[in-house]
ROLUM-994027 format. One record per residue (C-alpha): x, y, z. Coordinates in steps of 0.05 Angstrom, whole numbers, plus 32768, in hexadecimal, padded with zeros to 4 digits. Example, Ala and Ser with C-alpha at 12.3 -4.5 7.8 and 13.67 -1.06 7.14 Angstrom:
// ROLUM-994027
    c1    c2    c3
  80F6  7FA6  809C
  8111  7FEB  808F
This chain:
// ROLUM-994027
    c1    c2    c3
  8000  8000  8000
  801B  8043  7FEF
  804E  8032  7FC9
  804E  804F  7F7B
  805F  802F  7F3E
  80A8  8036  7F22
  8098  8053  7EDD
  8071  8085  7EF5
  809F  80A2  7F29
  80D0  809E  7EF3
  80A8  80C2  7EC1
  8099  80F7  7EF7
  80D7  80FD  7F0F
  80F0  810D  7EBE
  80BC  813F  7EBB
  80CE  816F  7EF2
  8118  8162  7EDA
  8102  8173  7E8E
  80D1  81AD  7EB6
  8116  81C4  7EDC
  813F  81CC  7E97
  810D  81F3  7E70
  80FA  8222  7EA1
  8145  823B  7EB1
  815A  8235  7E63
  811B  8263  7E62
  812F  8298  7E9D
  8178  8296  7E7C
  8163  82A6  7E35
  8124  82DB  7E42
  812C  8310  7E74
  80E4  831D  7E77
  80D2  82D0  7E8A
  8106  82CD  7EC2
  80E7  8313  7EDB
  80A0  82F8  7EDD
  80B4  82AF  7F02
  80F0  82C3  7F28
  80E1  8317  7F32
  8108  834F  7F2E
  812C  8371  7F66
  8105  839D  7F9C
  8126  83DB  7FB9
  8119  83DA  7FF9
  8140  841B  801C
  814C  845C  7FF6
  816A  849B  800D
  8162  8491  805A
  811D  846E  8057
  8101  8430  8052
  80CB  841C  8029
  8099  83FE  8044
  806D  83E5  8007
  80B0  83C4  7FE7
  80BD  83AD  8033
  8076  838B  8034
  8087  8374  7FF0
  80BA  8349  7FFB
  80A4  8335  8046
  80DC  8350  806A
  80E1  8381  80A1
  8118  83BA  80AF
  813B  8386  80D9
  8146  835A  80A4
  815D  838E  807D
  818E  83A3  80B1
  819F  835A  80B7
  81B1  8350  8070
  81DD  839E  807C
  8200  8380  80AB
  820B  833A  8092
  822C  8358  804E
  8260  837F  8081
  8252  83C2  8068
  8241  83E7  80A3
  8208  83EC  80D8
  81FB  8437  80C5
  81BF  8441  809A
  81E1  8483  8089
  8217  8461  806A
  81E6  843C  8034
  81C7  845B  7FFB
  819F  8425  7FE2
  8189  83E1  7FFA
  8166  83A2  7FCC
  814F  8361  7FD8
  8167  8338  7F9C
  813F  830B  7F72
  8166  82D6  7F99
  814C  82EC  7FDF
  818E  8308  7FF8
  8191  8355  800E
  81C4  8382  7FEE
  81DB  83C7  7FFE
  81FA  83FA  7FDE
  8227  8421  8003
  8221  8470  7FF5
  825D  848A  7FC7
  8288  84BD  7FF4
C-alpha cells in the first residue's frame, strides 16, 4: 500500500527535470520571462528613508534590512548608505554613498 509504480515516478521525475531545463534556458535567454517568474530588484532605502510599500513588498522589516547592512560589512550607519535593494535572489545589498 502506498507505494507507486516505477515508470511513473520515473516519468515524473523526467518531467520536472525537462520542466527545470526549460525554464532557466528561458530566464537566461529573455529578460522579460526571468523578470515575470524570478522579479526584478526592490529598492528598499533611499536617501535616509525607508520605504515602506517596497518594505511590505518584499516582506522584510527595517531590521532585516539593517541585518543584511551589517552582514555585507559596510557599516552600521544608515548615513553612510545611499541606496539599499533586496535582490531577485533574496539577499540585501547596499550601496555605500560616494564621498
Amino acid at each position: 500500500m502506498g507505494v507507486s509504480g516505477f515508470l511513473p515516478v520515473v516519468i515524473c521525475c523526467f518531467v520536472i527535470v525537462l520542466m527545470h531545463r526549460v525554464f532557466g534556458w528561458l530566464i537566461a535567454r529573455y529578460k522579460a520571462f526571468g523578470e515575470f517568474i524570478e522579479g526584478d530588484k526592490i529598492e528598499l532605502y533611499k536617501n535616509g528613508e525607508f520605504i515602506k510599500s517596497n518594505l511590505q513588498r518584499g516582506l522584510v522589516c527595517e531590521e532585516d534590512v539593517m541585518q543584511g547592512v551589517r552582514k555585507s560589512g559596510l557599516t552600521e550607519d544608515l548615513g553612510k548608505i545611499e541606496k539599499v535593494y533586496m535582490e531577485r535572489n533574496v539577499e540585501i545589498s547596499p550601496i555605500k554613498r560616494a564621498l
